[in-house]
MARNUPA-183859 format. One line per 5 residues: number of its first residue (from 1); their letters; for each residue z, y, x of C-alpha. Coordinates in steps of 0.02 Angstrom, whole numbers. Layout:
// MARNUPA-183859
NUM = a = Z:Y:X ~ ...
END
This chain:
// MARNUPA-183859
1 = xxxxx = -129:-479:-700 ~ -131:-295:-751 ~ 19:-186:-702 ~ 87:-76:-807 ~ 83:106:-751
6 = xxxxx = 274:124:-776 ~ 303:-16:-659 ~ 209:59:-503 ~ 330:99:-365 ~ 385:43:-187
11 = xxxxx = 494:151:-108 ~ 561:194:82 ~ 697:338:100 ~ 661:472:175 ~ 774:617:249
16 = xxxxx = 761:793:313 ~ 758:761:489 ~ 610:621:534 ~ 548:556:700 ~ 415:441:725
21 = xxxxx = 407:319:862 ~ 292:206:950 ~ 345:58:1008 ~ 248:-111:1046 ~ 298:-265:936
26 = xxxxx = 261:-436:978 ~ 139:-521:1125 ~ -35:-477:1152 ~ -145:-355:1073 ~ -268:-450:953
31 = xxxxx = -441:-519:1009 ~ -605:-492:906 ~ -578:-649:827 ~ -470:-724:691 ~ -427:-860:771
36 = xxxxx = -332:-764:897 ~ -188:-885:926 ~ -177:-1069:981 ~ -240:-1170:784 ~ -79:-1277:717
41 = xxxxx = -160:-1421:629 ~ -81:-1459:462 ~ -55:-1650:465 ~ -226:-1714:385 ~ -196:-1859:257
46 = xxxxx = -382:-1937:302 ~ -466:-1955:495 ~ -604:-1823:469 ~ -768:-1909:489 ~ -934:-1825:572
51 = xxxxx = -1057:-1731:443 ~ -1219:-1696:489 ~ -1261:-1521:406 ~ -1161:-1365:449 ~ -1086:-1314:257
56 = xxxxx = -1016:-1451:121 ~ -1135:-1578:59 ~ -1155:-1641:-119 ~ -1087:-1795:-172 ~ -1183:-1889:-287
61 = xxxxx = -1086:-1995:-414 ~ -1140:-2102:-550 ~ -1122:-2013:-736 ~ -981:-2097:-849 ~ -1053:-2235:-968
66 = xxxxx = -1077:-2190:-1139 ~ -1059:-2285:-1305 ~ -1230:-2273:-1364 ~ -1369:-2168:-1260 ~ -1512:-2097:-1355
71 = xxxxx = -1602:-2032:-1228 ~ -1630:-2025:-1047 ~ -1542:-1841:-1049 ~ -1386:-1912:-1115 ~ -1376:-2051:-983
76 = xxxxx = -1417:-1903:-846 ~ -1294:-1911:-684 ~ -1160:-1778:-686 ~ -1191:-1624:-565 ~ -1152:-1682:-393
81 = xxxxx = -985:-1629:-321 ~ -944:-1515:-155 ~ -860:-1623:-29 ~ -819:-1560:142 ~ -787:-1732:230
86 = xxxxx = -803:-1716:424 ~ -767:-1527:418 ~ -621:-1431:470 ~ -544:-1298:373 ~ -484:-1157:442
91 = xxxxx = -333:-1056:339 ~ -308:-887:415 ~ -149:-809:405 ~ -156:-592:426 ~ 14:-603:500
96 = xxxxx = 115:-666:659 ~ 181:-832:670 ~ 375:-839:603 ~ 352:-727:458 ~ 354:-764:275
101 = xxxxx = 174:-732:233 ~ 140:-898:381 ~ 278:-981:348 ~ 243:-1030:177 ~ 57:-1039:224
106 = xxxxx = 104:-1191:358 ~ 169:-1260:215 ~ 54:-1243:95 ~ -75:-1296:243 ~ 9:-1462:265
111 = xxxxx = -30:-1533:109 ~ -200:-1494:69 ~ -303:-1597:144 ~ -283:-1739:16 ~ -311:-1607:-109
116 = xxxxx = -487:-1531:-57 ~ -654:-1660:-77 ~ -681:-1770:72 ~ -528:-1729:135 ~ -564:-1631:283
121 = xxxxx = -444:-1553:418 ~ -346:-1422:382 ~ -305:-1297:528 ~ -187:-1149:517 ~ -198:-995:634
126 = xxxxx = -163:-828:649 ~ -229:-659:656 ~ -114:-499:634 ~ -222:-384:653 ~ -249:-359:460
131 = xxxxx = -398:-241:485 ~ -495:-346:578 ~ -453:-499:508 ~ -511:-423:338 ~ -676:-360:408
136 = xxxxx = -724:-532:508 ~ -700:-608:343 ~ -802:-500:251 ~ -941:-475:371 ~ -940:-643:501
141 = xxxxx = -864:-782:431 ~ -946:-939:377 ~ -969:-949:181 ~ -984:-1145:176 ~ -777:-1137:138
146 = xxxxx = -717:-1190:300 ~ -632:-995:318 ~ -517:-968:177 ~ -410:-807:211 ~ -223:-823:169
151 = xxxxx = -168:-650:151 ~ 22:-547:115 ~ -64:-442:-11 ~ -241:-420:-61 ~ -257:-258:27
156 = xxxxx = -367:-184:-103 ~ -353:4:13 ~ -476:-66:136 ~ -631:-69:9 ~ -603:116:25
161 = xxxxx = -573:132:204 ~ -716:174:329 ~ -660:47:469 ~ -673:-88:389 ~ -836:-21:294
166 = xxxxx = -814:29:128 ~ -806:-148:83 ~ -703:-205:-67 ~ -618:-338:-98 ~ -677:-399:-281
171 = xxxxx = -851:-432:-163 ~ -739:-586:-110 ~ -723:-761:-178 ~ -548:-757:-263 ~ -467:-909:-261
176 = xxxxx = -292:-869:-306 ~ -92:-813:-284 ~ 59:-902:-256 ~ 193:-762:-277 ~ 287:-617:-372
181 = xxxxx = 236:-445:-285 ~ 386:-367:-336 ~ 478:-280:-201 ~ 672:-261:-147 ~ 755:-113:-17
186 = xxxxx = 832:-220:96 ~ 970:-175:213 ~ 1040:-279:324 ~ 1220:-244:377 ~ 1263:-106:250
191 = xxxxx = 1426:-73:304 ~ 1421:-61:481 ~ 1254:37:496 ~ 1287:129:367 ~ 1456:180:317
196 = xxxxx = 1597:74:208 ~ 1537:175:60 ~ 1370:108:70 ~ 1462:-81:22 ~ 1430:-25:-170
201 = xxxxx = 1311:135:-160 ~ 1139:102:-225 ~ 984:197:-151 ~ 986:354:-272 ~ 1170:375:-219
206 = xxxxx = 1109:424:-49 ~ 985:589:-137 ~ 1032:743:-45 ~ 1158:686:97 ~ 1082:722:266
211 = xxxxx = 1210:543:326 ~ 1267:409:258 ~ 1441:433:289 ~ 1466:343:443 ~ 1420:172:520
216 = xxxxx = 1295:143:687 ~ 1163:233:622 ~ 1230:347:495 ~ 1050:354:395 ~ 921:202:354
221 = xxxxx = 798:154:493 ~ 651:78:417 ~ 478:44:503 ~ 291:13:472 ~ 128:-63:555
226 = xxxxx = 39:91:664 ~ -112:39:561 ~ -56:70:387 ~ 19:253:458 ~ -131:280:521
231 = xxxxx = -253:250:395 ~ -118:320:249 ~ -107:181:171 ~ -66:187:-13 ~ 78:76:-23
236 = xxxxx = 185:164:131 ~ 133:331:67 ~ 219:295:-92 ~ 353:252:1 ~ 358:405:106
241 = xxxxx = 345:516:-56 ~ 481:414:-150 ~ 611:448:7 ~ 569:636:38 ~ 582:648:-171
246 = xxxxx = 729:591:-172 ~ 804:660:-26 ~ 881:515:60 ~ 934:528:260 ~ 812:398:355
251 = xxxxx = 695:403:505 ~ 547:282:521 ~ 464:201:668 ~ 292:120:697 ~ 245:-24:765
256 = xxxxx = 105:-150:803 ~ 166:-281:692 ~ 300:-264:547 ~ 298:-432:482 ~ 471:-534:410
261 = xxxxx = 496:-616:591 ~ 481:-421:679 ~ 602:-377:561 ~ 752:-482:583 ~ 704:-473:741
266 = xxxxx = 741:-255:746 ~ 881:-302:650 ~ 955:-407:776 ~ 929:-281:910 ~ 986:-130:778
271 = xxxxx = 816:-30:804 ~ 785:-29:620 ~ 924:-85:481 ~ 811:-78:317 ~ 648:-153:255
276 = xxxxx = 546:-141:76 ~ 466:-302:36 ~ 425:-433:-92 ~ 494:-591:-43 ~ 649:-581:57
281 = xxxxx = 777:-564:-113 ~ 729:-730:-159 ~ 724:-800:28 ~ 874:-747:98 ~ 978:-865:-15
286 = xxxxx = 871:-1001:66 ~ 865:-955:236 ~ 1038:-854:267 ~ 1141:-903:110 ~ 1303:-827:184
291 = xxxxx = 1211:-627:190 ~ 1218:-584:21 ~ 1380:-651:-28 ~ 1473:-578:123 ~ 1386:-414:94
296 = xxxxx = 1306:-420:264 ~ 1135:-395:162 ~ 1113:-281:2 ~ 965:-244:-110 ~ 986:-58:-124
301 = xxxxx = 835:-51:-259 ~ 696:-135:-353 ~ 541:-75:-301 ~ 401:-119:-404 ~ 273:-157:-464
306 = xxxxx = 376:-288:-575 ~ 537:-307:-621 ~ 646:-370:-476 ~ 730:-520:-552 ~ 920:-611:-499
311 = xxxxx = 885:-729:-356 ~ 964:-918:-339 ~ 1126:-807:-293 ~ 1136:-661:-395 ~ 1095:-519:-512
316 = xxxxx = 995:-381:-425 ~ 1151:-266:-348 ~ 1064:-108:-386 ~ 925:-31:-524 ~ 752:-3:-486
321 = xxxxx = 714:163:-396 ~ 593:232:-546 ~ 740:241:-649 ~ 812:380:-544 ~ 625:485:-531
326 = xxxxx = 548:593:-662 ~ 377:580:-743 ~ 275:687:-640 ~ 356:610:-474 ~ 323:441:-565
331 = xxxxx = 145:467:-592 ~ 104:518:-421 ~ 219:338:-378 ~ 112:235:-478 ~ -60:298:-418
336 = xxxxx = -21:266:-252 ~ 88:83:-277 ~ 30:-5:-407 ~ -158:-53:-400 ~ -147:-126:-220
341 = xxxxx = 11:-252:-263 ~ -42:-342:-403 ~ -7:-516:-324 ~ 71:-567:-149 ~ 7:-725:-31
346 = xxxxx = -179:-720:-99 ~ -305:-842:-47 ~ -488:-787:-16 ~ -658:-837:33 ~ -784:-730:113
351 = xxxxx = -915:-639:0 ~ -1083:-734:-7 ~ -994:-904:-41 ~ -1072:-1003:-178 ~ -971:-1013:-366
356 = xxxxx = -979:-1202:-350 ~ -876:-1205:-178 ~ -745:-1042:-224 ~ -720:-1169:-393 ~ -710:-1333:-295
361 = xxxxx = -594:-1232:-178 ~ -471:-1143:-307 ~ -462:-1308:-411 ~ -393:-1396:-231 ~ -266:-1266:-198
366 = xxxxx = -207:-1248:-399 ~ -177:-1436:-418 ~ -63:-1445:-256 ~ 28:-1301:-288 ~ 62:-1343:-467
371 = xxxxx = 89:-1539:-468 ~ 116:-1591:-302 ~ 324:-1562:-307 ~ 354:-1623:-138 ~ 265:-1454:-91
376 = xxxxx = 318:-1368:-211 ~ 509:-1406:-146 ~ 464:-1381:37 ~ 371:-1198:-29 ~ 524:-1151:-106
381 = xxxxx = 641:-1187:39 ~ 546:-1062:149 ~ 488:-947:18 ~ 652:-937:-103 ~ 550:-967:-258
386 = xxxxx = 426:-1106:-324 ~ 251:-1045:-294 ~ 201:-952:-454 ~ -4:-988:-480 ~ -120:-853:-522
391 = xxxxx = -280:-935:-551 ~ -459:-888:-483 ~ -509:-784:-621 ~ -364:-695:-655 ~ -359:-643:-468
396 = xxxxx = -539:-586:-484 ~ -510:-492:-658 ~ -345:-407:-583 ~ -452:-386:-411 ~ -584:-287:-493
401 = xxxxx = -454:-184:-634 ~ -357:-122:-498 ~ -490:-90:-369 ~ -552:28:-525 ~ -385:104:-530
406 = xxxxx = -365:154:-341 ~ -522:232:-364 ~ -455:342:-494 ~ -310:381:-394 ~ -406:430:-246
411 = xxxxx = -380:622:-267 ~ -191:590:-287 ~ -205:471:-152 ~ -288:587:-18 ~ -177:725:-68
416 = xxxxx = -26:650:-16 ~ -96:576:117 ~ -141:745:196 ~ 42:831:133 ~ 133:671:201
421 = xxxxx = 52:653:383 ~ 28:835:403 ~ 234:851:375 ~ 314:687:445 ~ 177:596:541
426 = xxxxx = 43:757:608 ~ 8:645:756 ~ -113:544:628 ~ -182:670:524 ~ -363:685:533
431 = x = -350:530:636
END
């Protein structure tokens, strides 16, 4: 999947007065280890059996009969199969429990034990810390396909990164990608965090006001994960430099974890009142179908990389933020926003795992989420749309066109990242 360079763009607003603060999210910090909480085992559909080596075993089975052999070569057995009977699989979430990114990965989890060869166990867990999660996979994970890495986005920006070594992530076994990237500004309670006007503004309405008007908060309160703030990376920078282009009155905060449950969450407890993500236009009309109709949520802009389309309730209230930039701004947009979302809730194996396993694997996880349609339904109840397959190679092929890209925009890239930090966040500069 290759985005178009006039399609690049997430955006958070941001005003003339910012203030940054740091406030602990969630329960414990996260261990060394993936598997940092308690493993939820997806309900196996076989008892897993014991296996005597440590990675999956070949299966020998007998070649299909032909009409009229000529030869012992055409009466060969097929290549044996990979079959991971007696194993357990672990699928790692890089998120918190409750959000969207393990929500639909619980799901997914549930059902694919039937689907993989010897139908081994299928564990979930989690591991937030997206960082480390990344570089355990990449450097300490076992490549026999019991670790499979479920992930929000591919995080492309840490192949460039020095903490988690420089290493990138077309080095890893794609497997595949169940859903539209495309982002929404979200804000929750419009009206009465906001201001009545903000019922039927959109977000380039808001370009020069130092307020909103009126409501709680009188400007949009947004936040991010310490760790992308820190390390600059690409995708909040672009949002940073879409809100101070455009001039909008906001103030972000940092904390440990942003995920979908963290959000609603500072929603509920009015710390924050806006978020800019990919799924929650199409899940809210699953999970709260009274917001948008009562106006208590808006979308105040589509925010790349695609096209933000209607959800089960409705058009999208509001045009996509690039409309309202100019070329130059939009160039600097697109270097920073569109190589690392290319595809949303990616599944990966560790670099050094065989062709034959990544294929076995990606074929397992294609055929449930594509003909299975009792998961399918129960994927769309949680995530708001049916699981939309991007298959192993085209992963890989996007994976390594848009790693190619970032590295183009790295000048752009560490330019803003110095202007940006130095002005709003100079706490992490140089960091």
């Amino acid at each position: 999947m290759k985005i178009q360079p006039s399609k690049w763009l997430t955006g958070v607003a941001l005003g003339a007065t910012m203030m940054m603060a740091l406030v602990a999210c969630g329960g414990d910090d996260p261990t060394p280890a993936p598997a940092a909480s308690a493993p939820a085992a997806a309900a196996p559909t076989a008892t897993p059996k014991p296996a005597p080596t440590a990675t999956p075993r070949p299966v020998e089975r007998k070649p299909a009969a032909t009409a009229t052999p000529t030869s012992s070569e055409a009466a060969a057995p097929a290549a044996p199969a990979i079959s991971f009977e007696g194993k357990t699989i672990r699928i790692v979430a890089n998120s918190s429990p409750g959000g969207g990114t393990d929500t639909q990965g619980r799901v997914m989890a549930a059902f694919m034990s039937k689907y993989i060869p010897g139908n081994p166990r299928v564990v979930f867990t989690n591991q937030p810390n997206k960082p480390l999660e990344y570089l355990y996979a990449a450097t300490e994970a076992p490549t026999d396909g019991t670790y499979v890495s479920w992930n929000s986005t591919p995080q492309l920006a840490f192949g460039f990164e020095e903490d988690t070594k420089y290493i990138k992530r077309s080095t890893f076994q794609a497997l595949g990608s169940t859903i539209d990237p495309t982002r929404s500004w979200m804000t929750y309670d419009p009206t009465g965090n906001l201001g009545a006007d903000a019922a039927t503004k959109c977000l380039a309405d808001f370009s020069g006001m130092s307020s909103t008007g009126g409501g709680e908060h009188g400007q949009f309160l947004l936040a991010d994960e310490i760790s992308d703030i820190s390390e600059g990376n690409p995708t909040f920078l672009a949002s940073v430099y879409a809100s101070e282009q455009l001039d909008i009155p906001f103030k972000y905060f940092a904390f440990d974890t942003v995920d979908t449950n963290a959000v609603k969450t500072m929603w509920a407890r009015g710390d924050i009142n806006s978020t800019v993500r990919s799924s929650l236009w199409y899940r809210f009309p699953v999970e709260h179908p009274d917001w948008i109709p009562s106006g208590l949520m808006r979308s105040y802009a589509g925010m790349g990389p695609g096209t933000l389309r209607a959800n089960a309730q409705t058009e999208p209230h509001c045009p996509d933020v690039r409309d309202a930039l100019n070329d130059a701004q939009d160039n600097v947009f697109n270097s920073m926003m569109g190589p690392t979302n290319y595809a949303s809730k990616s599944l990966w194996l560790p670099p050094g795992t065989s062709d034959e396993i990544a294929d076995a694997m990606s074929a397992a996880f294609e055929k449930a989420l594509t003909t299975d349609k009792d998961l399918i339904s129960k994927y769309a109840g949680v995530a708001g749309e049916e699981p939309g397959w991007m298959d192993r190679k085209a992963l890989g092929d996007a994976t390594k066109e848009n790693e190619a890209l970032l590295q183009g925009s790295a000048a752009i890239i560490e330019e803003q990242k110095n202007r940006l930090l130095s002005k709003f966040f100079p706490q992490y500069l140089g960091g």
